[in-house]
C-alpha positions as protocol buffer text, in pm:
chain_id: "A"
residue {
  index: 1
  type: UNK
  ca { x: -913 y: 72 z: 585 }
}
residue {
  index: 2
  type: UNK
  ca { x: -711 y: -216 z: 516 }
}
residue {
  index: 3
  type: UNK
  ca { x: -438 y: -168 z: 203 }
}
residue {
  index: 4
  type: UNK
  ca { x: -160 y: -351 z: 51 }
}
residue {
  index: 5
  type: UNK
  ca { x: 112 y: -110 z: -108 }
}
residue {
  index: 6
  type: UNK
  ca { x: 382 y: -238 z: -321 }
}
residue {
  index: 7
  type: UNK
  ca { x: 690 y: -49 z: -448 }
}
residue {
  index: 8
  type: UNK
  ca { x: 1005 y: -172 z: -601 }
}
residue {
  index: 9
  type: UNK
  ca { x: 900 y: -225 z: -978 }
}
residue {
  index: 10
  type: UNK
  ca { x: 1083 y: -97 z: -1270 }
}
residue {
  index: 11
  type: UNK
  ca { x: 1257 y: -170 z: -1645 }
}
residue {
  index: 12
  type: UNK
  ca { x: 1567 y: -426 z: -1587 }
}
residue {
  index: 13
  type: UNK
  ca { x: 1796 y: -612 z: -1847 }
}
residue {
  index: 14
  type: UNK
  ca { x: 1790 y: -960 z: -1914 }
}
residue {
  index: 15
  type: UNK
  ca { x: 1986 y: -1116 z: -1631 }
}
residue {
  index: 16
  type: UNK
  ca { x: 1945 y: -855 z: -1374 }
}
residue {
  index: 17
  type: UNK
  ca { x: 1843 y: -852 z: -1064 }
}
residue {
  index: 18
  type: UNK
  ca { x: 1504 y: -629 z: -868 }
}
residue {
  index: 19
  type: UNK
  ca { x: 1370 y: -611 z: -483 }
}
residue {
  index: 20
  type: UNK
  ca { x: 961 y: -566 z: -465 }
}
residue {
  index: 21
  type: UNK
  ca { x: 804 y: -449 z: -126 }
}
residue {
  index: 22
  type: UNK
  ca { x: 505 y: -486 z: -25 }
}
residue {
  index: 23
  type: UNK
  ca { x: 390 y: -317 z: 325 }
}
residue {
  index: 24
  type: UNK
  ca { x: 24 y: -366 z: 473 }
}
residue {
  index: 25
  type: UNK
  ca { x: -154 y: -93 z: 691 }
}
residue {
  index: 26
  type: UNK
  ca { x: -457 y: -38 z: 838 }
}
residue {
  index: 27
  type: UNK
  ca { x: -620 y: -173 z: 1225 }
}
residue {
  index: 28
  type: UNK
  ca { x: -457 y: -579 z: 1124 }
}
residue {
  index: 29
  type: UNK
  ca { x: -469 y: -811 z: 1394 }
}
residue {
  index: 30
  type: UNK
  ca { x: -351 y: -1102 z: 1211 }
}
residue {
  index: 31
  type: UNK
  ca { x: -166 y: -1195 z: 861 }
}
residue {
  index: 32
  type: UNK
  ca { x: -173 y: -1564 z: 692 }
}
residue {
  index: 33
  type: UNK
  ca { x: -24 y: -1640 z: 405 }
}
residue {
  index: 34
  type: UNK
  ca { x: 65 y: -1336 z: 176 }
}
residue {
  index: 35
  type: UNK
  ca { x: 197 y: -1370 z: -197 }
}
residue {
  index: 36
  type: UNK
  ca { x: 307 y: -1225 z: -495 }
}
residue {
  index: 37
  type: UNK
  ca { x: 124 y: -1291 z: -826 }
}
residue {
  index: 38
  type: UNK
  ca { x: 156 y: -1123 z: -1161 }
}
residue {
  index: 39
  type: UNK
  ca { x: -80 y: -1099 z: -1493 }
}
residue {
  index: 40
  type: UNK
  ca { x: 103 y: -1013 z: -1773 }
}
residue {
  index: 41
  type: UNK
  ca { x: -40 y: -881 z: -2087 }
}
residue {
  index: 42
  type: UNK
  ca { x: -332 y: -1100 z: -2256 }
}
residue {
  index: 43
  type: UNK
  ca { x: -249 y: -1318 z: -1979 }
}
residue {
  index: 44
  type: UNK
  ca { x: -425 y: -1465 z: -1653 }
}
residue {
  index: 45
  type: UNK
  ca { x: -303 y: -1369 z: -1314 }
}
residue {
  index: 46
  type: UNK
  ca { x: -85 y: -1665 z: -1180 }
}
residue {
  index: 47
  type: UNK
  ca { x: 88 y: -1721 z: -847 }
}
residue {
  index: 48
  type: UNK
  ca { x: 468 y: -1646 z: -839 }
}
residue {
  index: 49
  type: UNK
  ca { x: 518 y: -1708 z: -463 }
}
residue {
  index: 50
  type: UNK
  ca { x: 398 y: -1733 z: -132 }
}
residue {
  index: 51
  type: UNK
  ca { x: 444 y: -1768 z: 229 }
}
residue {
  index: 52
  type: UNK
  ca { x: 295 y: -1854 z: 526 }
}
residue {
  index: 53
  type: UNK
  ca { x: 313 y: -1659 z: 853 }
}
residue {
  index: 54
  type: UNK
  ca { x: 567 y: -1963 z: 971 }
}
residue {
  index: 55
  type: UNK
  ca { x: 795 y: -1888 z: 691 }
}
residue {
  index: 56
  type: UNK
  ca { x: 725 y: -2177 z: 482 }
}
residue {
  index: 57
  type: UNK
  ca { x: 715 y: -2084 z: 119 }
}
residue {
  index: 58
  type: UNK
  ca { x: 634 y: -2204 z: -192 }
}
residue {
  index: 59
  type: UNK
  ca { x: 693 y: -2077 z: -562 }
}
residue {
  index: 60
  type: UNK
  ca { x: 606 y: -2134 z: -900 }
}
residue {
  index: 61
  type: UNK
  ca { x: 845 y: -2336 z: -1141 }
}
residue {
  index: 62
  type: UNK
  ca { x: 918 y: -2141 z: -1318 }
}
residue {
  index: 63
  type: UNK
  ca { x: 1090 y: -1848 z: -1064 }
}
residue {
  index: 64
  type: UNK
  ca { x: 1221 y: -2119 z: -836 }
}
residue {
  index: 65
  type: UNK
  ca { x: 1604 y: -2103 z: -811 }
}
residue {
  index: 66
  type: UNK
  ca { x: 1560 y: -1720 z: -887 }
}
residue {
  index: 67
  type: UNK
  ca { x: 1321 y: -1558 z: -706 }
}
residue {
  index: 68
  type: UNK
  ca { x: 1289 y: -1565 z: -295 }
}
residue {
  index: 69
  type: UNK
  ca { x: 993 y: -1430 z: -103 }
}
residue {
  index: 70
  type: UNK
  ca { x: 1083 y: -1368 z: 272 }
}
residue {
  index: 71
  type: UNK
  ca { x: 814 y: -1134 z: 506 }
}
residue {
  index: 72
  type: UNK
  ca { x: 872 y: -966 z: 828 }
}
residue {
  index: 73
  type: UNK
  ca { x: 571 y: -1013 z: 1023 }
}
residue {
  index: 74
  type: UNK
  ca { x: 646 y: -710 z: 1294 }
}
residue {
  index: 75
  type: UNK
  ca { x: 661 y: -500 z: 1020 }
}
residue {
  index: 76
  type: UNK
  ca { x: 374 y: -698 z: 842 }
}
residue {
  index: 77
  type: UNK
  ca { x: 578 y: -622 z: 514 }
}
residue {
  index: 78
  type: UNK
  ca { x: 633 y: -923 z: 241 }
}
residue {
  index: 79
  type: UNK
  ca { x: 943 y: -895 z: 5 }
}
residue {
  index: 80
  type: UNK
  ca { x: 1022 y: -1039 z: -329 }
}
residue {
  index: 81
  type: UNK
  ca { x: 1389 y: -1061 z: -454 }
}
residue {
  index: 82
  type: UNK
  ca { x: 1432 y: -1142 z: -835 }
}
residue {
  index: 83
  type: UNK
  ca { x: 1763 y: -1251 z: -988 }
}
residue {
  index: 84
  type: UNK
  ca { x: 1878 y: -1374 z: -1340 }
}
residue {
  index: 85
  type: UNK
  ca { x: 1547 y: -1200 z: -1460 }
}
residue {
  index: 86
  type: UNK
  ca { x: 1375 y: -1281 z: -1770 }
}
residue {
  index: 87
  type: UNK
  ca { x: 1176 y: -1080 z: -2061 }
}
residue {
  index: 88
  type: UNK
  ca { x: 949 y: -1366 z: -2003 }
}
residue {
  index: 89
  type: UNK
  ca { x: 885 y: -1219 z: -1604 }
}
residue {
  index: 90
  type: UNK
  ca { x: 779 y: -893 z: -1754 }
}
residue {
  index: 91
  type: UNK
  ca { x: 410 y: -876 z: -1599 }
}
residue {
  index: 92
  type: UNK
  ca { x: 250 y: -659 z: -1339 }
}
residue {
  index: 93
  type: UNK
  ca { x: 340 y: -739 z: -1003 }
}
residue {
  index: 94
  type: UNK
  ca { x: 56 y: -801 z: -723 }
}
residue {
  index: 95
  type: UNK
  ca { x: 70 y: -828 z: -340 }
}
residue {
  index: 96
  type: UNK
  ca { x: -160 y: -1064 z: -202 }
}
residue {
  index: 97
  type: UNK
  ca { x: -222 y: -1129 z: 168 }
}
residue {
  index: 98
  type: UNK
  ca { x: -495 y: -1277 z: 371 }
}
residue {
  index: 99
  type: UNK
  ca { x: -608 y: -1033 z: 643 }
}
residue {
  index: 100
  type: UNK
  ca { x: -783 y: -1029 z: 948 }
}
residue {
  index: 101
  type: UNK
  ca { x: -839 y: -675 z: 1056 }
}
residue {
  index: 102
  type: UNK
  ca { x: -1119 y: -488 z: 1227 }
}
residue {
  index: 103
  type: UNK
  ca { x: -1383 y: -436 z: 938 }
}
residue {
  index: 104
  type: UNK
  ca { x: -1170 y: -701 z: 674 }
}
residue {
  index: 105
  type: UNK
  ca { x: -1142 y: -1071 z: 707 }
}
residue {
  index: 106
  type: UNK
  ca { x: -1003 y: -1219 z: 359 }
}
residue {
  index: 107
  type: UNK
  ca { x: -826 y: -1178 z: 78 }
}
residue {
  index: 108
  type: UNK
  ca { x: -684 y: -823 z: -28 }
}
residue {
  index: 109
  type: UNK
  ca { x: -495 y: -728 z: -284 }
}
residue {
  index: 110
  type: UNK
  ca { x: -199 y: -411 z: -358 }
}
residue {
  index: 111
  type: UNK
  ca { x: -253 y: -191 z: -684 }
}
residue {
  index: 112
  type: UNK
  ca { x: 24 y: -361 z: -884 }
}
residue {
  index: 113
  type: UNK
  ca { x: 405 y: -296 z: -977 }
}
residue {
  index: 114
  type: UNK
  ca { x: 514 y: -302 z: -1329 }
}
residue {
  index: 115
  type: UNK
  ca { x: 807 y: -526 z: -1408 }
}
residue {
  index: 116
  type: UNK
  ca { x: 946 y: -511 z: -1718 }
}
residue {
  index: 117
  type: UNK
  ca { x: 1244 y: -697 z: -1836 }
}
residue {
  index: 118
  type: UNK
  ca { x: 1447 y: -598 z: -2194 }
}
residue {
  index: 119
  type: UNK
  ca { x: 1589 y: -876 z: -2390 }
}
């Protein structure tokens, strides 16, 4: 069985800084891209960052400058630094990677991370 588990969330003040983890388990033989997305409340989920298995990377505009995804593929693990946090990043916090693994070929996704940033 193929999982995604992240770790790292918590309640921050404006202008601080949090580390999210993400490690994925299970018989993998291969990782594309994985990402980070978030949903926050009332909210669709939207893409905060990603990266390929290369390390190229891309983020959304309105975490770039702030946020930096980096991934260790030995360890297949994908990190997401935050800085200079915002009440407006408060969301819950998903891993996303694209898997190929014995019995899973696609798209699978961690259990979430609550973020939660006071003004």
């Amino acid at each position: 069985q193929v999982q995604l588990v992240e770790s790292g969330g918590g309640l921050v003040q404006a202008g601080g800084s949090l580390r999210l983890s993400c490690a994925a388990s299970g018989s993998i033989r291969r990782i594309n891209d994985m990402g980070w997305y978030r949903q926050a409340p009332g909210k669709q989920r939207e893409l905060v960052a990603t990266i390929t298995s290369g390390g190229n990377t891309n983020y959304a505009d309105s975490v770039k400058g702030r946020f930096t995804i980096s991934r260790d593929n030995a360890k297949n693990t994908v990190t997401l630094q935050m800085s200079s946090l915002k009440p407006e990043d408060t969301a819950v916090y998903y891993c996303n990677a694209d898997i190929v693994a014995a019995n899973v070929r696609g798209q699978v996704w961690g259990q979430g991370t609550q973020v939660t940033v006071s003004s």
